[in-house]
Structures are given as C-alpha cells and as structure tokens.
C-alpha positions as CSV (number, residue, x, y, z in Angstrom):
1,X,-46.2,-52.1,60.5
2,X,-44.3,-55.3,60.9
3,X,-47.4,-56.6,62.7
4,X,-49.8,-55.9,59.5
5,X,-47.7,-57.7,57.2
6,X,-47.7,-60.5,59.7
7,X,-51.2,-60.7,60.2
8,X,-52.0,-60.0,56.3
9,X,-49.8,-62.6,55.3
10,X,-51.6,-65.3,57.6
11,X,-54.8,-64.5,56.4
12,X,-53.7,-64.6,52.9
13,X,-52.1,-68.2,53.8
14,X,-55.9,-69.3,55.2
15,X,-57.6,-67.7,52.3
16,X,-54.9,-70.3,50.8
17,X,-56.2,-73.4,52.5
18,X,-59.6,-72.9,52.1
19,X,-59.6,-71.7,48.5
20,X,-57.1,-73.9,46.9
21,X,-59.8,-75.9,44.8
22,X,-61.2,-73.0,43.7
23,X,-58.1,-70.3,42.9
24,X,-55.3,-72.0,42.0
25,X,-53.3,-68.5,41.8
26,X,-53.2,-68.8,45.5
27,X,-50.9,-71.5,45.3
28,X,-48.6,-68.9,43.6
29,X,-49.0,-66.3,46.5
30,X,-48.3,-69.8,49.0
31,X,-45.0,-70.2,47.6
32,X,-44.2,-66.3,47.1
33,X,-45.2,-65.8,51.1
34,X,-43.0,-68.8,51.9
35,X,-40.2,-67.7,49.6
36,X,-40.8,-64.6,51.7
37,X,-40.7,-65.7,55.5
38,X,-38.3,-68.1,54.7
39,X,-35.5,-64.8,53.6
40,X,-37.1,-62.8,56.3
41,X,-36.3,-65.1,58.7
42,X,-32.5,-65.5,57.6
43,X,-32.1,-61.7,58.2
C-alpha cells in the first residue's frame, strides 16, 4: 500500500515537471506532496 502511494506520488511530481506551463494547479499538488513527505518523513 505504502509502495502505491510512493509510486503515485512520483508520477504526480513528473506529471508536475512536465505540465507546469500548462496546469498551474499542479504547482498546488507540488507543494501539498512536499508538505506531505516532508511530515511523513519526521514520523
């Protein structure tokens, strides 16, 4: 389970670098995923 989050979450962050010109929303979801590892990593 922990494995699909990984892996969606890296894809998401790729979608992010590719379609940044085009969706800026995804620079929303950069810095929500961020927010996210950065917590998951303290626990």
């Amino acid at each position: 389970m922990q494995f699909l989050c990984y892996f969606f979450a890296v894809s998401l962050l790729f979608l992010c670098c590719f379609f940044d010109d085009f969706f800026p929303v995804f620079l929303l979801i950069r810095i929500y995923f961020s927010l996210l590892f950065t917590s998951y990593i303290k626990i």
